[in-house]
DSSP file (Angstrom, degrees, kcal/mol; ACC not computed):
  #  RESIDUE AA STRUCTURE BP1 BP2  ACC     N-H-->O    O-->H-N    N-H-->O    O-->H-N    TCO  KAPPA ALPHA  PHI   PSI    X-CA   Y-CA   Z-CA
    1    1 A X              0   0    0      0, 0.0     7,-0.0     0, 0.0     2,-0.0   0.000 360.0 360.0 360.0 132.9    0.0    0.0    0.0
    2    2 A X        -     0   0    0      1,-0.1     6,-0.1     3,-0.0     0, 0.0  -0.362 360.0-124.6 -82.8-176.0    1.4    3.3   -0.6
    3    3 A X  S    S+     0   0    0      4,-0.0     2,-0.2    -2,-0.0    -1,-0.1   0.768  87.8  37.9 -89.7 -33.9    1.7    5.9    2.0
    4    4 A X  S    S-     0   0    0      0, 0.0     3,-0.2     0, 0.0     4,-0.1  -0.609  83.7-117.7-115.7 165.9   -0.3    9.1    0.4
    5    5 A X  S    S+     0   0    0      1,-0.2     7,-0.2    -2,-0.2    -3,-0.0   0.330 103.6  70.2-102.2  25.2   -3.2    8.7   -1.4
    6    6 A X  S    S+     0   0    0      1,-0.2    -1,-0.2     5,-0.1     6,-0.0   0.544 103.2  51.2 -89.9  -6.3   -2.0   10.1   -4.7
    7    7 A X  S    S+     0   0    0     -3,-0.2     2,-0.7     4,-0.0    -1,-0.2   0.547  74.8  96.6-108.5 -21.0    0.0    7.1   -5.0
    8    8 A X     >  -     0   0    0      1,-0.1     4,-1.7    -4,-0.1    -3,-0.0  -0.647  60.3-156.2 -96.7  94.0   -2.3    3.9   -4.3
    9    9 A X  T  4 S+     0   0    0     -2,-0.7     5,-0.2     2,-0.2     4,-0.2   0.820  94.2  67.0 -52.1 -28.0   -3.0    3.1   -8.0
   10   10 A X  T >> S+     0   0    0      2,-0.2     3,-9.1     1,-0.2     4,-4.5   0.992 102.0  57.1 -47.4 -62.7   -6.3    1.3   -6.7
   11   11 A X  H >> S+     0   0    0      1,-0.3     4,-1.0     2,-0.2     3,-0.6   0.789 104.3  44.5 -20.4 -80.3   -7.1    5.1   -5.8
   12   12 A X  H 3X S+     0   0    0     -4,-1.7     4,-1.3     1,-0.3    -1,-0.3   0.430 111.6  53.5 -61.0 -19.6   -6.7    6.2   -9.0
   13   13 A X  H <> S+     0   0    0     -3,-9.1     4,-6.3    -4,-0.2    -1,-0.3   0.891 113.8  46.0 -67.1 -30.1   -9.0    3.0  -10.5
   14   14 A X  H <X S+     0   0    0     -4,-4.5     4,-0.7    -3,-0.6    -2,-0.2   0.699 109.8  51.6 -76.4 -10.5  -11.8    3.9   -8.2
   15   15 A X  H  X S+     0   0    0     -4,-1.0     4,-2.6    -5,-0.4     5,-0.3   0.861 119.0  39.0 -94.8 -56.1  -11.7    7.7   -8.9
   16   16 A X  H  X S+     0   0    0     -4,-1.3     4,-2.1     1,-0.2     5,-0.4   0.946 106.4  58.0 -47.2 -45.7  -11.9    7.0  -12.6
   17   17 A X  H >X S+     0   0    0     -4,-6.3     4,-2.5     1,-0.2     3,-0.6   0.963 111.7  48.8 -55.3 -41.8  -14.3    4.2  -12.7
   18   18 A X  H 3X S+     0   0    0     -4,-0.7     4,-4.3     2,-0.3    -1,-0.2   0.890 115.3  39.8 -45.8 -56.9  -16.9    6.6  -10.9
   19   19 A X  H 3X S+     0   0    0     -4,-2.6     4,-0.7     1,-0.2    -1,-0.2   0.659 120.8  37.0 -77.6 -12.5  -16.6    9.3  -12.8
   20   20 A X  H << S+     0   0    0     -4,-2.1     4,-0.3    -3,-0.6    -2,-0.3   0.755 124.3  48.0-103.3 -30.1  -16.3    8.1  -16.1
   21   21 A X  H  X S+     0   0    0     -4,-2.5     4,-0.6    -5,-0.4    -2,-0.2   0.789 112.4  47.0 -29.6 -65.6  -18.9    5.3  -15.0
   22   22 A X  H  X S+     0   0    0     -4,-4.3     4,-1.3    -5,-0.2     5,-0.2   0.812  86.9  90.0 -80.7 -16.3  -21.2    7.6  -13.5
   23   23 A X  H >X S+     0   0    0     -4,-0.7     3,-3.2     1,-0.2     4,-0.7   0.792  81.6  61.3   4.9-107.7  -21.2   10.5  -16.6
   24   24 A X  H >> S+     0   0    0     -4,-0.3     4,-1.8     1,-0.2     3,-1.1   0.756 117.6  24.8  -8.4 -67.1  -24.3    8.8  -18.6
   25   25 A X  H 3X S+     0   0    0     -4,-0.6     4,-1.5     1,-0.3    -1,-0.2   0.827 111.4  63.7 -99.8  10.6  -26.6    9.1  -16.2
   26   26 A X  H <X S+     0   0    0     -3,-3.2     4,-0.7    -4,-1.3    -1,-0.3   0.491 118.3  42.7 -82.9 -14.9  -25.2   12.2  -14.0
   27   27 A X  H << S+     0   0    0     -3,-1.1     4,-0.5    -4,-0.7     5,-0.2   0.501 107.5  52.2-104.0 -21.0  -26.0   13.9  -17.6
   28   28 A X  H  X S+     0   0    0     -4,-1.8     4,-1.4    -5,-0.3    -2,-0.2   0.848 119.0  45.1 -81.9 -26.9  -29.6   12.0  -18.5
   29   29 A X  H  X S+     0   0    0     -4,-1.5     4,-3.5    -5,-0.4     5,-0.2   0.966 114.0  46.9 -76.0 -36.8  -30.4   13.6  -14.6
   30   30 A X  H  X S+     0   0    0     -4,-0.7     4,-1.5     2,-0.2    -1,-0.2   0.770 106.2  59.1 -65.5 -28.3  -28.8   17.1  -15.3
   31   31 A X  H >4 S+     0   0    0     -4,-0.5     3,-2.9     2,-0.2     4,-0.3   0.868 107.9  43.5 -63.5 -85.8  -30.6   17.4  -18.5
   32   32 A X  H 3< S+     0   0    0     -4,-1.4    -2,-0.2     1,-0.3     4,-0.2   0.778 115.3  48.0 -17.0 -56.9  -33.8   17.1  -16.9
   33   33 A X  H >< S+     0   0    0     -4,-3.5     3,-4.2     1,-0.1     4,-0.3   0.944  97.5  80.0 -54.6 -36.6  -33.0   19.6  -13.7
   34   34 A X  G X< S+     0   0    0     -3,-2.9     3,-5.1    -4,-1.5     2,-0.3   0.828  82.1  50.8 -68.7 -64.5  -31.9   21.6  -16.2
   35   35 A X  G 3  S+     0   0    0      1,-0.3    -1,-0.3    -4,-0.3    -2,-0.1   0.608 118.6  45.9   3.3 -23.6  -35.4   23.1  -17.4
   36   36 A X  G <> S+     0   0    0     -3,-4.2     4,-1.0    -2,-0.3    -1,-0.3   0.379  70.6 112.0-131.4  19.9  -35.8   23.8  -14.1
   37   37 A X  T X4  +     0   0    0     -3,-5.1     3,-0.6    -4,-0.3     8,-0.3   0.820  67.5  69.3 -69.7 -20.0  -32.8   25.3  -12.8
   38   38 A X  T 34 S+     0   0    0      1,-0.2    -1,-0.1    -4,-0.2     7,-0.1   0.989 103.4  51.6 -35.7 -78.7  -34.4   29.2  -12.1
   39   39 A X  T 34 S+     0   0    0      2,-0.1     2,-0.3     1,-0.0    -1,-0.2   0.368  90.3  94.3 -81.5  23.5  -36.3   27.6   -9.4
   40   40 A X  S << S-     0   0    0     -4,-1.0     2,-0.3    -3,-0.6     5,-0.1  -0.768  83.7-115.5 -66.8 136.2  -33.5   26.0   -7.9
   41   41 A X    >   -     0   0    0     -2,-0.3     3,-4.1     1,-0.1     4,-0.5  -0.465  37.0-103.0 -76.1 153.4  -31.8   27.9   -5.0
   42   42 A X  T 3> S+     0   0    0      1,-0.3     4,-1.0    -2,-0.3     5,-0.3   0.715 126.4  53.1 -28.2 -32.5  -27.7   28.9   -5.9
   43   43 A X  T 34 S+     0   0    0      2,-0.2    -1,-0.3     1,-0.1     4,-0.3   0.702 107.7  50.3 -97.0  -5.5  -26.6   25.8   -3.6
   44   44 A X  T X> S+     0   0    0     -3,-4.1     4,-4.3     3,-0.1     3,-1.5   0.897 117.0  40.9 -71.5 -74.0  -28.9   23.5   -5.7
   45   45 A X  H >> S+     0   0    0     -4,-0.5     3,-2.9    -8,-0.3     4,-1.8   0.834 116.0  50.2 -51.3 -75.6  -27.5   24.7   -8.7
   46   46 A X  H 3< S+     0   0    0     -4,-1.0    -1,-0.2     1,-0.3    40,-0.2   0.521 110.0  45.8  42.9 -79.4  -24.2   24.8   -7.5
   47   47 A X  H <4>S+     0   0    0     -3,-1.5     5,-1.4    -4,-0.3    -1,-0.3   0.851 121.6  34.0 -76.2 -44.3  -24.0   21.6   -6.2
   48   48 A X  I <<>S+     0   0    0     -4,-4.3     5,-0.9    -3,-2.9    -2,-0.2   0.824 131.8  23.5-102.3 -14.7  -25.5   19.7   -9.1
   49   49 A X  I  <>S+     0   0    0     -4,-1.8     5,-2.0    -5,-0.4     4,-0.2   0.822 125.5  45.9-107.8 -73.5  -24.4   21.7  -12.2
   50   50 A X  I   5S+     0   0    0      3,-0.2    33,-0.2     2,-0.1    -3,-0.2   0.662 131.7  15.9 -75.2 -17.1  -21.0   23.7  -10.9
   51   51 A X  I  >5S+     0   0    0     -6,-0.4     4,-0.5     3,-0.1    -3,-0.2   0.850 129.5  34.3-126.0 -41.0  -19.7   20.3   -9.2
   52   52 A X  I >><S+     0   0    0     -5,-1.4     4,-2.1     2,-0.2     3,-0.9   0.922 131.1  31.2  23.2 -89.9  -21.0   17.3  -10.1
   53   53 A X  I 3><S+     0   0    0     -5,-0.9     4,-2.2     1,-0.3     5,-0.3   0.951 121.4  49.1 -62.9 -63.4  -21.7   18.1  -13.7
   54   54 A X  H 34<S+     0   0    0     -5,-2.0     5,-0.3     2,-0.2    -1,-0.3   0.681 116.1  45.0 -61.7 -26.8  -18.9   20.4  -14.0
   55   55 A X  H <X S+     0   0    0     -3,-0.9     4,-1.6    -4,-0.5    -2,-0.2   0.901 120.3  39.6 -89.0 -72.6  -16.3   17.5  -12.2
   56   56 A X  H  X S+     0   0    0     -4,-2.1     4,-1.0     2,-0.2    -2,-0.2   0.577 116.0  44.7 -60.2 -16.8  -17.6   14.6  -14.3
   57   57 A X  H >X S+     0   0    0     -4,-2.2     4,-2.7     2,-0.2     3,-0.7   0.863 118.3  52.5-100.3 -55.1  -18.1   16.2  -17.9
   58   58 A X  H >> S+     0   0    0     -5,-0.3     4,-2.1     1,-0.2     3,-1.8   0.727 115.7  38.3 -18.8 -89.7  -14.2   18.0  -17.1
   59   59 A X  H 3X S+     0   0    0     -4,-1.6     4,-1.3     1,-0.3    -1,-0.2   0.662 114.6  52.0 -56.7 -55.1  -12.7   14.8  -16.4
   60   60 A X  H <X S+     0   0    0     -4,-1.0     4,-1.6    -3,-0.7    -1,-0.3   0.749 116.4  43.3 -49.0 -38.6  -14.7   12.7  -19.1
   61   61 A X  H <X S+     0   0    0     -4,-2.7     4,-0.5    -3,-1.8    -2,-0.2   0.913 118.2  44.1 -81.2 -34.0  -13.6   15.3  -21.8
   62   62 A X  H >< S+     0   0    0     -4,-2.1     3,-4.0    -5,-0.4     4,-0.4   0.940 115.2  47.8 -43.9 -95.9  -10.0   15.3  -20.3
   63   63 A X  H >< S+     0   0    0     -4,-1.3     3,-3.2     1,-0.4     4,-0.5   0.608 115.3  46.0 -11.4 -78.8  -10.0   11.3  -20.0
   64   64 A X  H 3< S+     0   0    0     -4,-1.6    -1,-0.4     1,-0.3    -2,-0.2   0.715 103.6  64.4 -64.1 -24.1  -11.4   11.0  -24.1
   65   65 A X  T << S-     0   0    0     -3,-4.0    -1,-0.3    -4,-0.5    -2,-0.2   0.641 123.5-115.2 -80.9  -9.5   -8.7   13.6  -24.9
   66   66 A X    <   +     0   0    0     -3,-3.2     2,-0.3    -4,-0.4    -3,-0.2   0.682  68.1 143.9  86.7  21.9   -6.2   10.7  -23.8
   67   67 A X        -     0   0    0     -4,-0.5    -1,-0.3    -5,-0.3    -2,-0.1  -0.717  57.9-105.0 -93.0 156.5   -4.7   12.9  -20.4
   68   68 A X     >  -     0   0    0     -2,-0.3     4,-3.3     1,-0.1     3,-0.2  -0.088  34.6 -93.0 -79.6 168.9   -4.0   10.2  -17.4
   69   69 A X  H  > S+     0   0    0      1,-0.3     4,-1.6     2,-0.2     5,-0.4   0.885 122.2  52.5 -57.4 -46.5   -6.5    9.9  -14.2
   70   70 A X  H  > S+     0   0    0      1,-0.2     4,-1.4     2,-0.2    -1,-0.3   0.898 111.5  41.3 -81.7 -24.0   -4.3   12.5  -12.0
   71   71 A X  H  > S+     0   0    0     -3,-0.2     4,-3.0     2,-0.2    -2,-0.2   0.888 113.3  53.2 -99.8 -34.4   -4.2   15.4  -14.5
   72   72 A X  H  X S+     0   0    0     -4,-3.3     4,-2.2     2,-0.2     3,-0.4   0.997 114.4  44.3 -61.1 -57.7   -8.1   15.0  -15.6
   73   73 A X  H >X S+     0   0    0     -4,-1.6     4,-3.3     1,-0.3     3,-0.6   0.949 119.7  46.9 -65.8 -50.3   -9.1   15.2  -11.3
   74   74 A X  H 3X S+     0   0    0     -4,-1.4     4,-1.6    -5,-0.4    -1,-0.3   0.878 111.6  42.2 -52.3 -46.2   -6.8   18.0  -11.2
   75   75 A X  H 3X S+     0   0    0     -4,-3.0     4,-0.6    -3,-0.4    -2,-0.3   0.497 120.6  46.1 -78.4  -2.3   -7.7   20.0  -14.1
   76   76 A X  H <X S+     0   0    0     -4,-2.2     4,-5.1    -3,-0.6     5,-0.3   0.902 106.3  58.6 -79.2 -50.1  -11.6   19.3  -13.1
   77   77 A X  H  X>S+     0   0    0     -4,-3.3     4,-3.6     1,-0.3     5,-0.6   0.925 110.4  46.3 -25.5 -82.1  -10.9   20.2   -9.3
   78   78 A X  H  X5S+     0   0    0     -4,-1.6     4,-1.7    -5,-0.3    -1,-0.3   0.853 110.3  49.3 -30.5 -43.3   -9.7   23.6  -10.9
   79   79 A X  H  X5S+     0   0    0     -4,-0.6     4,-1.9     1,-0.2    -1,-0.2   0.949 112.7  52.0 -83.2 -25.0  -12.9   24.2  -13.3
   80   80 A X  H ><5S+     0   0    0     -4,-5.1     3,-2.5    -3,-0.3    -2,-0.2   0.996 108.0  47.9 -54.4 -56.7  -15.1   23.5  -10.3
   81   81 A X  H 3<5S+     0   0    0     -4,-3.6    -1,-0.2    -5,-0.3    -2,-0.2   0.878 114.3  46.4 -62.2 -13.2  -13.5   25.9   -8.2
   82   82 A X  H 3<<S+     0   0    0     -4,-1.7    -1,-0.3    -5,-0.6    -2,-0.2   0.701  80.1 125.8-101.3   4.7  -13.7   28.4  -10.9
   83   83 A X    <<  -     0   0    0     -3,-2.5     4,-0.3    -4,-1.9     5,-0.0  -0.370  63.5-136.1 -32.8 121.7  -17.7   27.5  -11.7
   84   84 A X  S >> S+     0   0    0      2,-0.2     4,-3.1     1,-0.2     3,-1.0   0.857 105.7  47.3 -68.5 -43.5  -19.4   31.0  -11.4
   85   85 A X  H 3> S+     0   0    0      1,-0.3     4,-0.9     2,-0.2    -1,-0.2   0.895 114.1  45.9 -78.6 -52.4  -22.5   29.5   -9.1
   86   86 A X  H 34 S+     0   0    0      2,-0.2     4,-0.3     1,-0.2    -1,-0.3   0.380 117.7  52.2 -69.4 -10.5  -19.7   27.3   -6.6
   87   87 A X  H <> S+     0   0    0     -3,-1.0     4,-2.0    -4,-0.3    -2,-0.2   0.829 113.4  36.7 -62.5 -87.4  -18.0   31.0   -6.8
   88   88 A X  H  X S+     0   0    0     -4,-3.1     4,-1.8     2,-0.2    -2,-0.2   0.694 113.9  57.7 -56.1 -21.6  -21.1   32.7   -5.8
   89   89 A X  H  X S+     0   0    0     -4,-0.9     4,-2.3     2,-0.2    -1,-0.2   0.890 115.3  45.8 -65.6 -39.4  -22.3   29.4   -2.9
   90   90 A X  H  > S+     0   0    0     -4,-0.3     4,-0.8     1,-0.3    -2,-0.2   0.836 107.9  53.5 -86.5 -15.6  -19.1   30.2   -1.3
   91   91 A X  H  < S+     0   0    0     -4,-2.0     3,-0.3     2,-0.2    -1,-0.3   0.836 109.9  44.4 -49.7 -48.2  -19.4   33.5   -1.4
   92   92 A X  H >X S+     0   0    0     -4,-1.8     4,-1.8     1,-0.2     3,-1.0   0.796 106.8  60.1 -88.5  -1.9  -22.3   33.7    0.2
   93   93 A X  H 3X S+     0   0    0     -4,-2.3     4,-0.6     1,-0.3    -1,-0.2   0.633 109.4  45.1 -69.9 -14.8  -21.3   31.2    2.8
   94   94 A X  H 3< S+     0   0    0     -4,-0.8    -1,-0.3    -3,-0.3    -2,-0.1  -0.241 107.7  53.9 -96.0  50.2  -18.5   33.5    3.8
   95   95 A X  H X> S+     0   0    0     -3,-1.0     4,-3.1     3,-0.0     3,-0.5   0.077 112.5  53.0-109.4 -50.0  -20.8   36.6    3.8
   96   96 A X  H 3X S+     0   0    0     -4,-1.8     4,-2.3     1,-0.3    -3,-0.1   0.917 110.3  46.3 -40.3 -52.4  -22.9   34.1    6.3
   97   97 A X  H 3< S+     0   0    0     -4,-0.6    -1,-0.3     1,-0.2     4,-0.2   0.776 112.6  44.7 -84.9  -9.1  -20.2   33.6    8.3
   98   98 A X  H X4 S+     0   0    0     -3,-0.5     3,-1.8     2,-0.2     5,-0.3   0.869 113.5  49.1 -72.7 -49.8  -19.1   37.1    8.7
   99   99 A X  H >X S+     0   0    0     -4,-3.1     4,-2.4     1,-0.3     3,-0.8   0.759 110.9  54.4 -56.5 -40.4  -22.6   38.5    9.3
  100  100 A X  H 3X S+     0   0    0     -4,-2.3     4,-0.6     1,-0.2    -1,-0.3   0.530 108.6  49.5 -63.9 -32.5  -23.0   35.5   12.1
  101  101 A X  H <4 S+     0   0    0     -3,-1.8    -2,-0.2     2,-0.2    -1,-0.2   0.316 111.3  49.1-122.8   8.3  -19.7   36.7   13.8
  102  102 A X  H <> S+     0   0    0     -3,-0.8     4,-1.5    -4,-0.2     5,-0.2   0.501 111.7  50.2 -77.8 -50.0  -20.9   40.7   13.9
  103  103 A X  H >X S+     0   0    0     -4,-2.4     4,-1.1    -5,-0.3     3,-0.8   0.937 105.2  50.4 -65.1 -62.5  -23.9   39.7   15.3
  104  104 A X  H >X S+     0   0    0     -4,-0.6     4,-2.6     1,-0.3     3,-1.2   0.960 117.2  47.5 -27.5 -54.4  -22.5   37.6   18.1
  105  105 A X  H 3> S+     0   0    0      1,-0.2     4,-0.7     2,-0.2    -1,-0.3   0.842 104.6  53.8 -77.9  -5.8  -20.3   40.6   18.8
  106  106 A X  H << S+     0   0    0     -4,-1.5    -1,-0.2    -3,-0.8    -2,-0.1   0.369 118.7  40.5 -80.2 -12.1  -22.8   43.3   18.7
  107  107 A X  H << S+     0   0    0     -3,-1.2    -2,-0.2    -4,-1.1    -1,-0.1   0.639 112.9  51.9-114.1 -25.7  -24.7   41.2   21.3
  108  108 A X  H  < S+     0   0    0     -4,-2.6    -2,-0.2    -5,-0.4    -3,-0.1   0.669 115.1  46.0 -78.6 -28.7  -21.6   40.1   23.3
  109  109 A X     <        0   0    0     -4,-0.7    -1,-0.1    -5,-0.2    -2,-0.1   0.378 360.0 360.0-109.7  -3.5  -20.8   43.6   23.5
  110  110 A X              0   0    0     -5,-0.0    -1,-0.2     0, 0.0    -3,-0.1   0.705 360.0 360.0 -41.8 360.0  -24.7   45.3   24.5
């Protein structure tokens, strides 16, 4: 067994088979949401279009382009974190937590 887990080739079957596995039908289900993605809230979309979707169609286009299992996860990691909606969840989840830690002191401080 190796020692990190960047190393443990097993890793590296189990992260491909998923994603390239799960693709089909992580795509038949995001076509369908998609129609309806207005009335989802930002962490719906988010979640299921800017990482999910956005991890698995990266890494499937990588993968078919012939780049190895570690440079597709890396370069998807990367387009998730730059997904404008996963931009904007985390944004407002640090706006949350800031707002949460003025009020506590505004209250600590009566």
């Amino acid at each position: 067994m190796a020692d990190r887990w960047e190393e443990d080739s097993e890793v590296w079957h189990l992260i491909d088979c998923l994603l390239v596995n799960s693709w089909p039908n992580l795509k038949e289900l995001l076509d369908r949401l998609y129609d309806y993605r207005h009335g989802m809230e930002i962490q719906g979309q988010a979640i299921m279009f800017g990482i999910l979707g956005k991890l698995c169609i990266t890494y499937n286009k990588l993968k078919f382009e012939g780049q190895d299992p570690m440079e597709c996860l890396r370069q998807s990691l990367i387009a998730v974190h730059n997904d404008r909606r996963v931009q904007k969840m985390l944004g407002m989840a640090v706006d949350k937590s800031i707002d949460d830690r003025v009020q506590k002191f505004q209250e600590e401080n009566q």
